[in-house]
Every structure is written in C-alpha cells, then in structure tokens.
Steps between C-alpha positions, in 0.01 A plus 500: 500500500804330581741655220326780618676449859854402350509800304407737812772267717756536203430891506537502838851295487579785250396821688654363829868433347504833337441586793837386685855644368839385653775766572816304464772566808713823396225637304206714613137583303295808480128487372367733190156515505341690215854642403523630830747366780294364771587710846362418816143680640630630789842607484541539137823359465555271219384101597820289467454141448817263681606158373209311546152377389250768491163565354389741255166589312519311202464652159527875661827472677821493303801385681856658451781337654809661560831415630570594832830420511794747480678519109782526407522818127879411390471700114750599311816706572358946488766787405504746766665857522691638803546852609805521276295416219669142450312221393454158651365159476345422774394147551243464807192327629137538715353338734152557548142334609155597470357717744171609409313231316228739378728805389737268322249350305367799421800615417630220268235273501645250632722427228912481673687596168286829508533569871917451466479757213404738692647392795867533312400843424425612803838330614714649212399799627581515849822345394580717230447835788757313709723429211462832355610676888831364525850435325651145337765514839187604747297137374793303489701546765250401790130715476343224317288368753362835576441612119303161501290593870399830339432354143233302697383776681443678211362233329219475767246635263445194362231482789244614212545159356401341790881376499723533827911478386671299782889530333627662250897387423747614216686160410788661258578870365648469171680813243274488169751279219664779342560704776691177671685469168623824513605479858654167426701682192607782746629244794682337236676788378574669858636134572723484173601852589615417845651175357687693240641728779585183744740402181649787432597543875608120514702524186672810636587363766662189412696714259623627828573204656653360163763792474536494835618118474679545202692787690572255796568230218769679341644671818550146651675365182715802440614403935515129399736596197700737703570238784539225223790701359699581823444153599658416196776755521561381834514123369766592265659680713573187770544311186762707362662552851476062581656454103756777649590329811485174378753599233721646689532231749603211212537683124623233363259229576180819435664496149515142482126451576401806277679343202311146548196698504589691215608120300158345672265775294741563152451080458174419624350456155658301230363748205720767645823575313769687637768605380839592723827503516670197686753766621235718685463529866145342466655164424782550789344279767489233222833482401665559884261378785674873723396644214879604384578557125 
C-alpha cells in the first residue's frame, strides 16, 4: 500500500511538471494541440504565451516557442537588372519579426532558415521591380532611400507568412566582375588617350619655347659680338691715337722704350738663337745709348 502511494505521488510529481513550461524573455510560445494551433474560445485569435511560467495539459499540448525578437536576413550579394538592361550586384539586408505566431508557423513551421527563404524571395522581388524601373545614374545619384521605401512596400506580402518587414536597406551596388573589367580597360584607355594628347601638346609647346629661346639666345650673342667688336675697334682706336700722341710728343725716347721691349722678348729664353747683324739698327741703342750709329 505504501509503494502504492509513492508511485501515485511520483506520477503526480510527473503530470504536474509537464505541466509547467518557461518562455524565456525575447521569446514567445504558441500551443498545438492535436496538430492544431490552440486559438482562444471566444475571439478566435491565436493564444500567445509571454515570457513566463505557464501551464499546459500535459501529454496533449505541444509547445512551440518562437522568437519574438526582430532578425536580422544579411545573405549573399543578388544580380539585379535596371531599365537599361544592365546588371548589378546588389548587396542588401532585412529586417523583419514575427507577426502572426499561428500563420508563420503554419507557414514554415517554425523552422527560421525556411521562413528567410521565402522571406528573401519575397524581398528579391520587390527589389528587383524597383531595380528593374530605373537607370544605374537614377539609383546612384540620390533615389536610394526611396527605391528601398517602395521595395518594402512591395515586399509587404510577406504578411502570408505571418512575417511583418520593419527595414529593408541596400548596403553596396556593385557592376558584375567582367563588366567592371571592361569598364576598368575602357577608363584606362580614355585616360592613356588623354595622356597621350597632354604630351603631344606639352612637347609642342616646349618646342616653342625652345626655338623661341634659342632665337633670343642667338639674337643676344650676335648684339654681344657686335658691341664686343666696336668696343674693340674703339679700344684700338684710343690706343693707336695715345701710341700717336705719345710719339709725337718724345720720338726718340717712344723708340727707345719700343726697342727695350723688342730686346726684353727676342732674349727672354736662353734656347733662342738669333742671328743679326751687329751693324743693324736693332742693336743701335746697344752700341750708342742716343741710339746714333
């Protein structure tokens, strides 16, 4: 009788913990009952369980707890077309939060990786109508935040999910590899083009300035020569007319000093040999100190 009672206590232990759950804070719970969501009697709406302890009927009730709190879908870059028929990498992200416990389970059940699925679906979609509306210069030059307002507007019909979209941003808008190669290639020629041209212009023009110098160059030598030469003329000239003067006023001593300059440069080396006669007039001031014969 008395293992009789432990065993009735024990089940009772049993049945009355399966009876409690715990919702954890940021999560929320939703009750299947006979693989049916549990909705309330009255107003039919779908019975939401907070973070909490609550109580359930044990063995019937399966508990599905969800997270409540809003997620972040950050996938991989998409290719997109615009109205031009260009293609783009488009690099963006969702976020999103349950709305309606019962649809989205439903819908997924319950399982995230298969609600973002088709939540990035739904998304592409609105995005690629936006994308596919305007030009490369209309979403880069400033419409961005209203191609990404309407992309979530148009994404709204992921209400059937039970899914509401709070944000939907683009975080970088890319050109596909090739297609940025072969941009890349075309700058680079229009830039050697252009660099060609800037060298072409540069090295005309300091030919310009070069003959232009050279023209100066030779103009200003040709004056310098010019003046050197009349200075010159004119310096021989005063010279001329001084030895003139200077003659004139004393010929006899001029001829004196001309004829010790003449002896001062025929015997300044000693390996010179000349050879005279003693009678000439070159030896006169050396044989008579007037310089008589």
């Amino acid at each position: 009788m008395k293992n009789f009672i432990l065993v009735i206590i024990a089940a009772l232990v049993v049945l009355g913990l399966s009876a409690i759950f715990v919702v954890e804070e940021g999560n929320k719970s939703i009750v299947i009952q006979f693989g049916k969501v549990q909705r309330d009697a009255d107003s039919g709406e779908t019975v939401v369980f907070e973070p909490g302890i609550h109580f359930k009927l044990p063995f019937f009730d399966k508990i599905k707890t969800l997270d409540a709190r809003i997620q972040t879908l950050d996938d991989a870059p998409d290719r997109f077309v615009t109205a031009e028929k260009k293609d783009l990498i488009v690099d963006s992200y969702v976020k999103w939060r349950i709305q309606d416990f019962a649809t989205y389970y439903l819908a997924t059940g319950g399982f995230k990786d298969q609600a973002e699925a088709l939540l990035k679906q739904k998304v592409n979609n609105g995005l690629r109508t936006e994308f596919g509306s305007r030009t490369i210069t209309e979403i880069v030059s400033g419409e961005r935040s209203e191609l990404m307002a309407k992309a979530m507007q148009a994404s709204q019909s992921a209400g059937d999910l039970g899914i509401e979209i709070v944000d939907v941003r683009v975080k970088q808008i890319n050109l596909p590899l090739e297609i940025s190669n072969s941009i890349f290639q075309r700058m680079r020629a229009e830039r050697s083009a252009v660099a060609k041209e800037h060298r072409s212009q540069g090295q005309e023009q300091a030919e310009i300035i070069k003959a232009n110098i050279d023209k100066t160059v030779t103009v200003m030598l040709a004056d310098a020569e010019r003046n050197a030469r009349k200075v010159r003329g004119e310096g021989d000239a005063n010279a001329a007319e001084i030895y003139a003067n200077t003659y004139n006023k004393n010929p006899e001593f001029y001829s004196f000093l001309r004829s010790m300059d003449a002896y001062k440069k025929s015997f300044s080396t000693k390996q010179d040999v000349l050879v005279l006669d003693p009678s000439s007039d070159f030896f006169r001031y050396m044989k008579d100190i007037n310089g008589k014969h």
